[in-house]
C-alpha positions as CSV (number, residue, x, y, z in Angstrom):
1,X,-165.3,35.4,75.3
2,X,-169.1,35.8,74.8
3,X,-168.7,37.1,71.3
4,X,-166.9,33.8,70.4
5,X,-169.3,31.1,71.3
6,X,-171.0,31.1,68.4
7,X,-167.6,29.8,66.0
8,X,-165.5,28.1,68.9
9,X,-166.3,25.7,71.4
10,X,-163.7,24.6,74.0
11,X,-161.4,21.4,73.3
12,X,-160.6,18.7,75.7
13,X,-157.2,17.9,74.8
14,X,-153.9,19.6,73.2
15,X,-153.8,19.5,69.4
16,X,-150.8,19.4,67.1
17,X,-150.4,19.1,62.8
18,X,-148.0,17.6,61.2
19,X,-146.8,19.7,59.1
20,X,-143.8,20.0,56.3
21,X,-141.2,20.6,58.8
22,X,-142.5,19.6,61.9
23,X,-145.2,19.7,64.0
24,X,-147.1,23.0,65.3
25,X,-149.1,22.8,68.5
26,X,-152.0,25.6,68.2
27,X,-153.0,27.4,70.7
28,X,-155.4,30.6,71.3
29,X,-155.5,33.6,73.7
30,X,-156.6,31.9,77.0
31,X,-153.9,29.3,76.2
32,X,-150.7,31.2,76.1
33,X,-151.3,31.8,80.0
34,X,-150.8,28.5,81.1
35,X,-147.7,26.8,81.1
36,X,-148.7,23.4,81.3
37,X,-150.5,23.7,77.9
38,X,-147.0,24.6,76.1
39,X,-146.0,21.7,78.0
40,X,-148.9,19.2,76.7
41,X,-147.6,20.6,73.0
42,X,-144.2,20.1,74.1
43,X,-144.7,16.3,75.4
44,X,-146.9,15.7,71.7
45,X,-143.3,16.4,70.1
46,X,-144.9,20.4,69.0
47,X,-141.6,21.8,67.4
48,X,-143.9,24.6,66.8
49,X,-145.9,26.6,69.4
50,X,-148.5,28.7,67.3
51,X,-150.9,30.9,69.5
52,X,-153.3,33.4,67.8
53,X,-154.6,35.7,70.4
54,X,-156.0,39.0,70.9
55,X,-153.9,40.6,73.5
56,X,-154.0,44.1,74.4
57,X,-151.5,46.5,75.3
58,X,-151.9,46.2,79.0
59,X,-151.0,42.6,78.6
60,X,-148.4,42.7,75.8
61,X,-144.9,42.4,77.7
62,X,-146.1,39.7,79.8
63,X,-147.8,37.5,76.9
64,X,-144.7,37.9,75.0
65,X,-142.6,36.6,78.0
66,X,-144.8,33.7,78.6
67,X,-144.3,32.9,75.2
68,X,-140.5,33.3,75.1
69,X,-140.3,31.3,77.7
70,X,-142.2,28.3,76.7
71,X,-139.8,28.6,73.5
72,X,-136.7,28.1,75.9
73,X,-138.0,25.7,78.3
74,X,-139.7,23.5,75.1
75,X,-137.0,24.0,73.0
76,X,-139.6,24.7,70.2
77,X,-140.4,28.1,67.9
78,X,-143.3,30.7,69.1
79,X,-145.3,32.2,66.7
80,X,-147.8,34.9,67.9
81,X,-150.3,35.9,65.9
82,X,-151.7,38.5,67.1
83,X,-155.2,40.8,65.8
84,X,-154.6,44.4,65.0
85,X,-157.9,45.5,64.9
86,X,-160.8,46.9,67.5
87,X,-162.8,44.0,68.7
88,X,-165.8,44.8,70.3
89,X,-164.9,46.8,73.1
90,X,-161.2,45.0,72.5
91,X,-158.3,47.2,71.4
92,X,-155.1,45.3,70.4
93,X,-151.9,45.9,69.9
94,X,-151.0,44.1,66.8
95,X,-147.0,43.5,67.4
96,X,-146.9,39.6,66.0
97,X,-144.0,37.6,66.5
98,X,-141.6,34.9,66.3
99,X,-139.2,33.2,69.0
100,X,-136.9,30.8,68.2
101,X,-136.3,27.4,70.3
102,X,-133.5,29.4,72.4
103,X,-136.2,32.2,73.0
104,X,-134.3,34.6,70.1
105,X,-136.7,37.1,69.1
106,X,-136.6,36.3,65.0
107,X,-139.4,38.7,64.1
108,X,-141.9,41.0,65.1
């Protein structure tokens, strides 16, 4: 997004953290749509899949099964984190939440 270029510039590989716990692979809107991003995470031993994102209603139910499904096929957690406020001309829905590695919905 235009309104992003000034704080974020694109990567050129998958990052993960080690963190206390395991590792979380991060991820932003654009990513959750691709598959073989969770998969990158997934292969850099991610036990974690952490996407902050600005998705809109339009968009909700098939973002959140992307991301369920990456938690089943990765066998890692999902978190989505998602904004709950107007962006621009950007109108989300808010609704973060968490899938465990069997794709459970754990929180929302």
């Amino acid at each position: 997004h235009e309104s992003e270029a000034p704080y974020f510039q694109c990567g050129t590989k998958p990052v993960v953290r080690a963190l206390a716990g395991g590792n979380v692979g991060l991820a932003i809107c654009r990513d959750l749509k691709f598959p073989e991003h969770a998969a990158a995470l997934s292969k850099l031993s991610s036990t974690v899949y952490a996407c902050s994102a600005l998705v809109e209603p339009s968009a909700y139910k098939r973002d959140c099964s992307f991301l369920q499904s990456y938690a089943v096929k990765h066998s890692m957690a999902v978190v989505l984190a998602n904004y709950a406020s107007k962006s621009g001309d950007l109108v989300p829905i808010g609704r973060s939440c968490v899938w465990a590695a069997n794709g459970d919905k754990v929180a929302s």
